[in-house]
C-alpha positions in Angstrom: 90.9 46.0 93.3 93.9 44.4 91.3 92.0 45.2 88.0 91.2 48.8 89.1 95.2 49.2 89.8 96.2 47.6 86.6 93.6 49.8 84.3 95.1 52.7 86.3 98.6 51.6 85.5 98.0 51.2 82.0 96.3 54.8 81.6 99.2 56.4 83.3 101.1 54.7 80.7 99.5 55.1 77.9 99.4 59.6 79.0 103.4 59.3 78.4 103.4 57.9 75.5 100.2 58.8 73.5 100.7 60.4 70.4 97.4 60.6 69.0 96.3 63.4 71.5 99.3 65.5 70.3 98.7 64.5 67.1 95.4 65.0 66.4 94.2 67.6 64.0 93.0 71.1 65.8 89.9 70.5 63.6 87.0 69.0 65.6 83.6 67.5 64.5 80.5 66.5 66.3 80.7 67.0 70.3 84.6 67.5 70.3 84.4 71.2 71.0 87.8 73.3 71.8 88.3 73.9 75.1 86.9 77.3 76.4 88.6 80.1 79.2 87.8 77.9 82.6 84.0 78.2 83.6 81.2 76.9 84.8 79.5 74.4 81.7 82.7 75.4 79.6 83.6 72.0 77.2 86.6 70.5 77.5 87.8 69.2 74.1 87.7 65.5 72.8 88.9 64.6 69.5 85.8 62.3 67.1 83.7 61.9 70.1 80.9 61.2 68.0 82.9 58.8 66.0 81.8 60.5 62.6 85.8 60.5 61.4 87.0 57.5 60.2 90.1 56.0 59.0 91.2 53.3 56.2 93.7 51.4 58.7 91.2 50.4 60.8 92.6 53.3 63.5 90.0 55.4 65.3 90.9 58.9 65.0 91.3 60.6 68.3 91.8 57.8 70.3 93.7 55.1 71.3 92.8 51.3 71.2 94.3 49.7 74.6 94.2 46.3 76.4 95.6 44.6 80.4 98.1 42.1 78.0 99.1 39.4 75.7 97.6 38.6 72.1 94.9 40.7 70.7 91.7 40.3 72.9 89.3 42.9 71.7 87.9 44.0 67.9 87.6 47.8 68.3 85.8 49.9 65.4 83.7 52.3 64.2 80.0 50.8 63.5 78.5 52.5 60.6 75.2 50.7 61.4 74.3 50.9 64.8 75.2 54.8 65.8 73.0 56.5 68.3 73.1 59.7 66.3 75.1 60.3 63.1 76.7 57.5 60.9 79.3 55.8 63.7 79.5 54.6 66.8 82.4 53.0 68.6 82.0 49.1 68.8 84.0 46.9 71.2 83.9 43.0 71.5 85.7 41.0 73.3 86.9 38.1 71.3 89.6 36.4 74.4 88.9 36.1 78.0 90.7 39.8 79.6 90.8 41.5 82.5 89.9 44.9 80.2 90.2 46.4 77.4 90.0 50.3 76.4 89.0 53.2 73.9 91.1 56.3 75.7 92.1 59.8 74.8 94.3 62.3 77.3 92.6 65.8 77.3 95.6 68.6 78.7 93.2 70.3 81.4 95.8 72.0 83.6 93.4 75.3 83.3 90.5 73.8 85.1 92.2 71.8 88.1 90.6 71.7 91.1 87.3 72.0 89.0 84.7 69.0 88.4 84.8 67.5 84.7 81.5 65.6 83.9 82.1 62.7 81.0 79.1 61.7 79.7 77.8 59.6 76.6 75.5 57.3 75.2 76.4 53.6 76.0 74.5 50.2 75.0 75.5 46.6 75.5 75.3 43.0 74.6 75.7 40.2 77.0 78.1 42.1 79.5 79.0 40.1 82.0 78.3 41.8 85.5 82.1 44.0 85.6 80.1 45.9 83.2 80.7 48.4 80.0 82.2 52.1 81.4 83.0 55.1 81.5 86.2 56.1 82.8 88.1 59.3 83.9 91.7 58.9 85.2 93.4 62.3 86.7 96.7 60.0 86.6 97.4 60.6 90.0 97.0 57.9 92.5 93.2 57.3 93.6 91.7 59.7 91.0 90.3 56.2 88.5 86.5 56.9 88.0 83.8 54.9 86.2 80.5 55.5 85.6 77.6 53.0 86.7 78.0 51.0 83.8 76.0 48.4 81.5 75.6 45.0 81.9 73.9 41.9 80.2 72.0 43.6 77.4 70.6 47.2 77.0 69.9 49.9 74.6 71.3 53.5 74.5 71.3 55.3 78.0 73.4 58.2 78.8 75.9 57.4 81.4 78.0 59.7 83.0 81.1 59.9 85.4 82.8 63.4 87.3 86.3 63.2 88.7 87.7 66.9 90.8 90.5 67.6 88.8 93.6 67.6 90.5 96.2 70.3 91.1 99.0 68.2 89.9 97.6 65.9 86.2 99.6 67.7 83.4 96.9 65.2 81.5 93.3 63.6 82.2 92.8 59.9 80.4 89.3 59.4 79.5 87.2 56.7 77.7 85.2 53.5 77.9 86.3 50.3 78.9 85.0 46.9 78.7 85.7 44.6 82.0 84.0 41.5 81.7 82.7 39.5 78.7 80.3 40.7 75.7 80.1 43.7 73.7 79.6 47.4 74.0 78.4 50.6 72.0 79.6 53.8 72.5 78.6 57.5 70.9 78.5 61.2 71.7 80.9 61.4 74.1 81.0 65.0 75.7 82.9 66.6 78.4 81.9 70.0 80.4 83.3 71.4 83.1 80.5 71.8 86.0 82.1 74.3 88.7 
């Protein structure tokens, strides 16, 4: 319960002072589709969620690289050689013991609240320890932290999926995968949809 209060903590945190969501180019590739008038099966828009963009200082386009504390804990990369689909995935390793480590974007989906936003996306794992590899949706508002089933030990691709009901009051949704034990994880074509 502690670690689920941090990782909530930190995600609030990191939605006041991200500046790759407001900085990221309009221009979109792979699933990152712009966000439609609110409907049913409408996209809601993430930035390189198919981890096709790269950059040369080791950044990941899109997102942003977060961990609970302290020294550097977690190698966090695009992995030209083990994508699902494409030429990238997004590769996390924990190198330190942690209580987590992250891969988040904020998405601004004040025109759906009160309406159910699905994440989905392939994940795979190696060696996860049994807090598992996850998806995550935070509505940073108290009790709104979701994760998805999750991997543990060691697996190959499987779509995993999380919904949150998007509340009245979140000026900005946090979304990603996070890593809460020991091992390794794999993540590609991450999508989001609104379901009703």
């Amino acid at each position: 319960m502690k670690r689920l209060l941090i990782l909530g903590i930190v995600c609030l945190l990191s939605g006041c002072n991200d500046k790759s969501a407001d900085s990221a180019k309009p221009a979109v590739s792979g699933s990152a589709r712009p966000a439609a008038a609110a409907r049913t099966g409408a996209a809601a828009q993430i930035v390189n969620g198919d981890f096709e963009q790269t950059a040369s200082d080791g950044s990941i386009p899109g997102w942003d690289q977060v961990q609970h504390a302290g020294e550097k804990s977690y190698e966090m990369r695009i992995d030209a050689d083990g994508a699902y689909a494409g030429h990238g995935s997004f590769h996390m390793i924990r190198i330190k013991p942690q209580v987590y480590g992250s891969l988040t974007q904020n998405l601004d989906l004040r025109a759906y609240a009160g309406k159910t936003l699905e994440l989905s996306a392939m994940l795979k794992s190696r060696d996860v320890g049994p807090d598992g590899w996850k998806l995550m949706v935070n509505g940073n508002v108290a009790g709104t932290l979701q994760y998805s089933p999750g991997l543990t030990g060691t697996t190959e691709w499987q779509r995993q999926s999380v919904t949150l009901k998007l509340p009245p009051n979140s000026q900005r949704i946090t979304i990603g995968v996070t890593l809460l034990d020991a091992g390794e994880g794999w993540a590609d074509n991450i999508e989001a949809k609104i379901l009703d």
